[in-house]
C-alpha positions, -999 to +999 in steps of 0.1 A: -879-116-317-856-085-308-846-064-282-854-026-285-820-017-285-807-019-324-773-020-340-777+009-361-788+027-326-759+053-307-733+033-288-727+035-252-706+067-262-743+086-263-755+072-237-782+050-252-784+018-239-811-010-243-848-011-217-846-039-194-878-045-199-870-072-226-854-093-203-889-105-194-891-121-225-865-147-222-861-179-216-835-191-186-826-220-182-826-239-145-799-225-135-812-186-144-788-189-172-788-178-209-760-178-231-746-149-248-727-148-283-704-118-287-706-103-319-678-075-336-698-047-340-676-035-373-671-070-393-698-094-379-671-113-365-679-142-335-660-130-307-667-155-275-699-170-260-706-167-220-732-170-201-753-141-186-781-145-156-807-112-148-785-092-129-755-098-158-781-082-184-797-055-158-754-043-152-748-044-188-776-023-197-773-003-171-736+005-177-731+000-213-700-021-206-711-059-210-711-081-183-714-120-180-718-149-149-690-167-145-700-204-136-666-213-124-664-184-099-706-178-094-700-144-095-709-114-116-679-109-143-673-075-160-654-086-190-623-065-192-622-051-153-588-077-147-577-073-187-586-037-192-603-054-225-643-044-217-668-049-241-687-017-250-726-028-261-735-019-294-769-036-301-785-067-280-808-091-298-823-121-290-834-153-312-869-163-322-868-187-288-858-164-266-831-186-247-800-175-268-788-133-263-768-118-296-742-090-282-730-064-311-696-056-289-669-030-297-641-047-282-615-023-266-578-037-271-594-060-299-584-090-278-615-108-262-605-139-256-581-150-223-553-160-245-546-129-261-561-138-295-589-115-308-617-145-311-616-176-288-627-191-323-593-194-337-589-237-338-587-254-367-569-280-364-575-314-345-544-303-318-557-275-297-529-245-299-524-220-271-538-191-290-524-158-283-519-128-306-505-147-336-539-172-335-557-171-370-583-143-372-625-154-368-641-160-401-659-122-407-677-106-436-673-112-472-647-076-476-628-083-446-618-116-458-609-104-488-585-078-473-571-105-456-557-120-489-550-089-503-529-079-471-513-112-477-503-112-507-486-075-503-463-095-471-458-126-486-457-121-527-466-151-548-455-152-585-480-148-611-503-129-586-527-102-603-526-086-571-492-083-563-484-074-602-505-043-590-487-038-562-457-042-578-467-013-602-474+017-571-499+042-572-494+046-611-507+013-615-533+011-594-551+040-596-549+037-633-571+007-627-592+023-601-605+048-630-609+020-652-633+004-630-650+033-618-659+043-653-667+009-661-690+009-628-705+040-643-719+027-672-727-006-658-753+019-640-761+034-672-768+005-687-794-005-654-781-042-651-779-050-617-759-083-626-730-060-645-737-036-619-727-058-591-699-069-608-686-040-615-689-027-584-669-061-568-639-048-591-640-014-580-640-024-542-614-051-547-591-022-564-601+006-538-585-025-516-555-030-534-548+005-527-556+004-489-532-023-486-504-002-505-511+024-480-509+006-451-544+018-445-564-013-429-603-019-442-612-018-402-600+019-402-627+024-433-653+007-415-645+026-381-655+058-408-684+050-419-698+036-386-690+072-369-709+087-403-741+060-400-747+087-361-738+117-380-761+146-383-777+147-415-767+169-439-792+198-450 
């Protein structure tokens, strides 16, 4: 099941926020609670998990700024009022059960968690760490990741790296190789198979990425573009 309000629908921004009226389909626990998993709205990334009760979900919708119930305080909590971090709603879904809430979040600052770190998922390892700003990044989606290694290979160079051999070469080398893939790409399509196709296309991004990161241009900044495009006015 799924709340009206979708992902691909305008942000808070517009002024289009989710009916209410789903909230009569879920299921609270004893306590009039229902937990709520925070979601990046760019990269998919897991952000926190709280708990929300009626009046949390009826504010949030309401408002467009997401708020939660604090069980330690029993009181209404609107993430970011102390912080100045809030939570702008971007989409609110809820599983086939109907006891668990799925919050698509732009998160202003891009910290979320108490700590300072972006995620509160940042452990790893079996001693718990205080967190903070330098904490490791949530796992996100398959291109974001992949960034991530390409960033880190451009700040901390390893010998006999493809990637930083391209680096190493500038914009001569690189863009040489994004025409080689592009063309490639090209008559992968030509050729109409999807399994050279996707492959090809894998190059190309990985390349387009290479140069990003020799820019200093961050794949968050390209997927900030094309989410403001996805609420663009179509063109004639």
């Amino acid at each position: 099941m799924q709340a009206s309000f979708q992902p691909s629908d305008p942000g808070p921004a517009d002024g289009a926020f989710p009916d209410p009226g789903f909230i009569e389909a879920l299921r609270f626990n004893a306590a009039g609670l229902i937990p709520a998993v925070a979601q990046d709205w760019l990269d998919g990334a897991v952000l926190m998990v709280a708990w929300m009760n009626r009046e949390a979900i009826e504010h949030t919708c309401a408002s467009g700024e997401v708020h939660y119930w604090s069980r330690s305080r029993q009181e209404l909590w609107h993430k970011g009022a102390t912080s100045g971090h809030f939570q702008l709603l971007r989409g609110l879904r809820y599983d086939c059960d109907a006891d668990v809430l799925l919050l698509t979040v732009e998160q202003r600052g891009e910290v979320a968690c108490h700590t300072g770190a972006r995620s509160c998922f940042y452990e790893q390892g079996p001693t718990p760490t205080a967190g903070g700003a330098g904490a490791a990044p949530p796992p996100a989606d398959a291109c974001t990741e992949l960034m991530r290694v390409i960033e880190g290979r451009r700040d901390r160079p390893e010998p006999g790296s493809y990637t930083n051999h391209l680096l190493e070469g500038g914009d001569n080398r690189i863009l040489k190789k994004i025409g080689e893939e592009s063309a490639e790409f090209v008559m992968a399509c030509k050729d109409g198979e999807a399994t050279a196709i996707a492959g090809e296309a894998a190059d190309l991004v990985f390349h387009l990425q290479v140069a990003l990161a020799h820019h200093g241009v961050s794949w968050r900044e390209v997927q900030q573009v094309l989410a403001r495009r996805r609420g663009a006015p179509r063109r004639g």
